[in-house]
N, C-alpha and C positions, 0 to 999 in steps of 0.2 A: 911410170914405167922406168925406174932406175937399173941400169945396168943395161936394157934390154928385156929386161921381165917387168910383165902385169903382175899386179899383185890386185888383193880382194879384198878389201877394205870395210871390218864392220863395226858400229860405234854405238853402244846405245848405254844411257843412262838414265838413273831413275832416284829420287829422291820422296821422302817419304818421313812428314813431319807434326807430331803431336804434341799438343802444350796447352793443358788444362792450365788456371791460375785461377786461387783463390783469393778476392779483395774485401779488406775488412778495415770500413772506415770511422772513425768517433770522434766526436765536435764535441765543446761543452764553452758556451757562452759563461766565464764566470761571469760578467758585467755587460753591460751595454756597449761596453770599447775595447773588452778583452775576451781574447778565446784562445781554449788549446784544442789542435788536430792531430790526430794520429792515425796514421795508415801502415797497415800490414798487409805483404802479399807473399803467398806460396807459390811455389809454380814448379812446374815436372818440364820437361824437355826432351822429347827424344825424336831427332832430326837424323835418322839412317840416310846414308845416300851410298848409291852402289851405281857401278860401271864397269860395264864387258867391253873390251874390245882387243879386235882379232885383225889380223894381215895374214893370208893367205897366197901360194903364187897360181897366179893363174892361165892351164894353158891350151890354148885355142887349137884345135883337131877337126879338120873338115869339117869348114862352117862353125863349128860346135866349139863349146870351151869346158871345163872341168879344173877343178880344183888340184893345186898340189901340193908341195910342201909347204906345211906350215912356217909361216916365220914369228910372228908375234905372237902371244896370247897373255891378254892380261884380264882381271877379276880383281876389280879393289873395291868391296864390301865396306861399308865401315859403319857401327853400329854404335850410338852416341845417347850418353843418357846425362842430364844436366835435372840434381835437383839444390834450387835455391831458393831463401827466406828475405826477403826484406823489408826493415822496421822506419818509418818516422813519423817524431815528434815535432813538432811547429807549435809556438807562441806569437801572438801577434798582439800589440797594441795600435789603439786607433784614439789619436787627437782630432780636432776639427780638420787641419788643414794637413796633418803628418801622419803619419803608419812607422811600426817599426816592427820587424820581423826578426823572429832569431829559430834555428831550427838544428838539427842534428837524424843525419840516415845513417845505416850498413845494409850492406846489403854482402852475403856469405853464400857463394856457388859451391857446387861438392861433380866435378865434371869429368866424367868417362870417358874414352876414345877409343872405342875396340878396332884396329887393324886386324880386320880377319885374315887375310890374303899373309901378309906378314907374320900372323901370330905376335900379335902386341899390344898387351893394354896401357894404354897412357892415362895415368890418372892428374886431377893437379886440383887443388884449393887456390880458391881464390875468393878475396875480399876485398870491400871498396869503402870504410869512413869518409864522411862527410858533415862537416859544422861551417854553416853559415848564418851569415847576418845581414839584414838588408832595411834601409830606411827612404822611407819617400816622405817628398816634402812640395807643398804647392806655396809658390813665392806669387801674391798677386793674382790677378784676374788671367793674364796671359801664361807664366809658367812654373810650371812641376818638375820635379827629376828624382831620382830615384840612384841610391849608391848600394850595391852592397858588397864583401868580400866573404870568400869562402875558402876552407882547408880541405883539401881531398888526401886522404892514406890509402893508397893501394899496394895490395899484398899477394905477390904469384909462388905459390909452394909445388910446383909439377914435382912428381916422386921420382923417385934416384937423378933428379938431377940442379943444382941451384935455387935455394927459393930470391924471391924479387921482390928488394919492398920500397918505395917512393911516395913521394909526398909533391904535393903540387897546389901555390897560391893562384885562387879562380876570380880576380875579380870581374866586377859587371856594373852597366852605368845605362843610364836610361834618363831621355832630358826630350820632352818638348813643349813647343813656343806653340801656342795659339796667335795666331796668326788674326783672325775676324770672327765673326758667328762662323764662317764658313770653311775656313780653312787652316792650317796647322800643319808645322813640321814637328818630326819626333827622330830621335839620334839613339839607334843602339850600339853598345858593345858587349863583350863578354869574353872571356879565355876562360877557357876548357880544358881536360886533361884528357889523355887515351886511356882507351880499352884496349888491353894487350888476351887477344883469345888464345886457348891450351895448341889451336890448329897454328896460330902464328909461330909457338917455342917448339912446338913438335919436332923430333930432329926425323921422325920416320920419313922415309923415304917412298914417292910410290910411282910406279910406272906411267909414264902417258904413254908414250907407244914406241918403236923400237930403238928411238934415238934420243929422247926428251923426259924426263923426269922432275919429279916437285917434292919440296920440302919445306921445311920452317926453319924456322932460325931462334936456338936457345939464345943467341947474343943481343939480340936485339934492345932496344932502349925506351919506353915511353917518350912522348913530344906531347906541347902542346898546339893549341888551336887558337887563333884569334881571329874574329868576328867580327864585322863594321859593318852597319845600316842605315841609309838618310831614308827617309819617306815623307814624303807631301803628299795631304789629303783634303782632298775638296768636295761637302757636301752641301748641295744647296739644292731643297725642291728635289723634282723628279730624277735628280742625277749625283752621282757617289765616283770619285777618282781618288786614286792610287798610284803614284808615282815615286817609284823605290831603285837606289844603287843597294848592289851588295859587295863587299870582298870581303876574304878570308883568307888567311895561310896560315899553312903550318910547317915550320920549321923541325926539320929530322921525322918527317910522315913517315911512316911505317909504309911501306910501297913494295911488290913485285918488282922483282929482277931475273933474268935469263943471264947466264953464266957457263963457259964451256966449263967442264970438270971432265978431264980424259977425251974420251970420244964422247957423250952426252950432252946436252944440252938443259943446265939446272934452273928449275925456275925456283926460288927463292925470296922470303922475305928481309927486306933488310931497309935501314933507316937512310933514306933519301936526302937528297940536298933541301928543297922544299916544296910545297903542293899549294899552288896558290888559284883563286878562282874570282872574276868580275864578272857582276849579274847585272843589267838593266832593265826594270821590267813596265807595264803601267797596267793596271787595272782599271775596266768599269763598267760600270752599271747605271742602267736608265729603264725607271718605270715607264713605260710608254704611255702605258693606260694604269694608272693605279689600282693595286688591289686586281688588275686582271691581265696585265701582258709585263712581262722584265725580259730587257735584255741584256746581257754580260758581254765583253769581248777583252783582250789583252796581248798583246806581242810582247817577247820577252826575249834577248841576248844576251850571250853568256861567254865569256872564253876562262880556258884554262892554259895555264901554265904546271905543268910538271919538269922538275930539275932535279934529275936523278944522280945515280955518281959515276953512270955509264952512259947517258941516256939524257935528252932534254926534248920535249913534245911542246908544243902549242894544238889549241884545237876551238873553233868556234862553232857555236850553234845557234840559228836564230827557232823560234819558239813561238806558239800561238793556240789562241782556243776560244772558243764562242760559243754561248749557249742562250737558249731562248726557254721561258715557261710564258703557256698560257697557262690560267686557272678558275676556272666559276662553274656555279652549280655544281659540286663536288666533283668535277673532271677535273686533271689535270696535264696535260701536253707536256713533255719536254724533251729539246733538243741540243745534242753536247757538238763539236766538231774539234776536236784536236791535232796539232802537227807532232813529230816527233821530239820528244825533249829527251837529249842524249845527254847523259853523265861521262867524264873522262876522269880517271882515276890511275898512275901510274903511266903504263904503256897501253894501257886498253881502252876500251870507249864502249859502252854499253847503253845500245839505242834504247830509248820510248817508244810507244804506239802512237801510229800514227792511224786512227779510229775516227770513228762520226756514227751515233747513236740515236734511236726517237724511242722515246716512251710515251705510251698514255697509259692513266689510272686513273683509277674509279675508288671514293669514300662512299660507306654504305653503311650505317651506322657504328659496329666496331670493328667490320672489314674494309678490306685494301685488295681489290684485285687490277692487278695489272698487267701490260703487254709491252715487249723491249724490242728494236730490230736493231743489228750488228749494223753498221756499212750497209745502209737501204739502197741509196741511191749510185757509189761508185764501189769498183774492189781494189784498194788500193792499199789493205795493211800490208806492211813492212815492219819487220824491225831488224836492227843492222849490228851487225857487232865487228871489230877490228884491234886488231893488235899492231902495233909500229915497232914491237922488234926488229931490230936486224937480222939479227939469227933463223928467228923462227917466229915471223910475224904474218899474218892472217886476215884477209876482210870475208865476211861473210853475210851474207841478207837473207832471211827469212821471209817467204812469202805463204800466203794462203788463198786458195778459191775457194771451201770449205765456209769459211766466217761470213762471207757477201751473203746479208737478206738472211743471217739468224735467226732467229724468235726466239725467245725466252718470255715466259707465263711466269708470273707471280701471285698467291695470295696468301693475304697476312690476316690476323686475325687478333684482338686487344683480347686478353684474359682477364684481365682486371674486374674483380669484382667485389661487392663489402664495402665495409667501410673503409673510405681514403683518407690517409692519413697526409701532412703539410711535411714534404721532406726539404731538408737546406739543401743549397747548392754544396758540392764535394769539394772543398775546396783545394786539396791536394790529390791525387790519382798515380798513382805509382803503375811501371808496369815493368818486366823481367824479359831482356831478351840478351839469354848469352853468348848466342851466336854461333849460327850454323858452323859443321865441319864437312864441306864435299870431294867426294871423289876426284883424283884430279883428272881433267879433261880436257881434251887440244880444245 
């Protein structure tokens, strides 16, 4: 009620996204130690998302209330069409105890942005080469590792405005100790380069509601990412563990910002101080009864650090999930239980589900039927979302009564029929995602 007046507040969004791809893969052993792979994929993309929302003042007359003068009204349509091709080629040798890999990708998007509301089509080309080299090598009974480096060319051409082209060295390192028959540490790294999308450069401009508005940012910079992994692994007999640190950061993230401009409030993309993340997790697994009961469990803690250039967040989460199969005589029992595992990225935090599932199935020679129940036994999904803005920052929870004691029916059916042919494993799998553009929304 600002000022003294109600207002009427209506908010709805809808999003709406299609993406056929075509994968086309080709192996040729020339020798017993040497193969060339090559994968090709097509893919279309069209991810519309649109959002009404309306403020209204509203006012209250014996008992009763009725609408009055409009204050806001906003309609941000926006109709997205993404068509791209991407090619690789991979060479591999194999010695007794060494490998060496050398390969080369592109991958060439052609990506639309129709601002309806505005009247604006934003178009932009963009490209991504790729030539890497990777060698493994086992030193001894105990260890292996594995070095490779990589060259990435990426190229942003958005129309009437700047094209952007950068280049970025990726290496990557892989090393572990066998420890006994039973257990084993292994060590990763890697750096990474960004994906800068056509919605990040955008400079369009689009309402959120009568004080707050979003945009992109042509200035923006690619960053890269660095990656760090220990894991310790123990399998002995009826039991398999998993014990893994993670961190990451990345220096000049590309990250959300809120900014007054006038009287508004602009959310904006722009290059951050840094986004850094520690994960501790452990995994495992124990056949109870071989061949007819497994059970899984893992807790897992995570905090982030975000260091903005307006802005500095911490945020922790701790994290968990347990599952059990029975399975004999073609039944099969299973039960999931998960907590919420929240992502924080900039000033936002965007919850997990927090879910617990039972299925039984049924094998019947080349059918599968079966039956699922949401949250059987409590109702307790949530999921949560919040912003730590100053400005114009937000928590909000999601709940449902709806989902407690769902059912969901399934039956599958094997087509396969004729003569079966011996296919190789795939050894590369490409897949194309350029990345949604949404309406903006409180």
């Amino acid at each position: 009620s600002p000022g003294g007046t109600t207002n009427l507040m209506f908010d709805k969004e809808k999003n709406c996204r299609i993406n056929p791809q075509l994968n086309l893969y080709y192996q040729n052993n020339l020798t017993d130690d040497q193969l060339i792979m090559a994968n090709i994929v097509a893919s279309y993309e069209q991810p519309n998302s649109h959002r009404i929302y309306t403020e209204d003042e509203l006012i209250y007359t014996n008992d009763d209330f009725k609408t009055g003068e409009p204050l806001v009204g906003i309609d941000n349509l926006i109709k997205s069409r993404t068509y791209s091709v991407l090619g690789e080629v991979d060479y591999e040798r194999t010695w007794e105890n060494s490998r060496v890999t050398a390969g080369i990708r592109h991958t060439q998007s052609w990506i639309t942005n129709d601002y309806v509301e505005q009247g604006i089509d934003d178009l932009m080309n963009q490209g991504n080469s790729y030539i890497f080299g990777e060698y493994w090598m086992r030193l001894g009974k105990h260890f292996d590792f594995s070095a490779g480096i990589g060259y990435s060319l990426y190229s942003y051409a958005p129309r009437g405005r700047e094209s952007h082209t950068y280049s970025i060295w990726r290496p990557r390192f892989t090393a572990r100790y066998t420890i006994d028959d039973y257990s084993s540490l292994r060590f990763n790294f890697v750096r990474m380069g960004s994906v800068i999308t056509l919605d990040m450069l955008s400079p369009v401009v689009q309402e959120i509601d009568g004080i707050q508005q979003s945009t992109g940012n042509p200035d923006i910079k690619p960053y890269a990412t660095y990656k760090y992994e220990l894991q310790y692994q123990y399998n002995r007999g009826i039991f398999y563990g998993k014990l893994g640190a993670f961190y990451t950061h990345a220096p000049g993230a590309i990250m959300p910002e809120k900014v007054w401009v006038g009287d508004k409030i602009l959310t904006r993309y722009n290059n951050q101080k840094n986004a850094e993340e520690l994960r501790f997790y452990l995994d495992t697994r124990v056949m109870v009864v071989p061949d007819w009961i497994t059970l899984s469990a893992g807790p897992a803690w995570h905090r982030y650090w975000m260091r903005g250039n307006n802005y500095t967040h911490t945020y922790n989460n701790f994290y968990a999930y347990a599952t059990f199969e029975l399975s004999h005589w073609n039944f099969a029992l299973e039960g999931m239980l998960q907590t919420n595992f929240n992502r924080f990225w900039g000033e936002s935090l965007e919850g997990g589900e927090n879910v617990h599932t039972l299925k039984l199935s049924y094998n019947y020679k080349d059918w599968n039927f079966g039956v699922m129940v949401l949250d059987p036994f409590i109702n307790d999904y949530k999921v949560k979302s919040e912003n730590r803005n100053r400005y114009a920052g937000y928590y909000r929870e999601m709940t449902s009564n709806a989902i407690k004691q769902m059912v969901a029916f399934s039956v599958s059916w094997n087509l396969n029929w004729g003569r079966q042919h011996e296919a190789g494993q795939q050894r590369i799998d490409n897949s194309i995602n350029s990345g949604s553009v949404n309406a903006a929304g409180k």
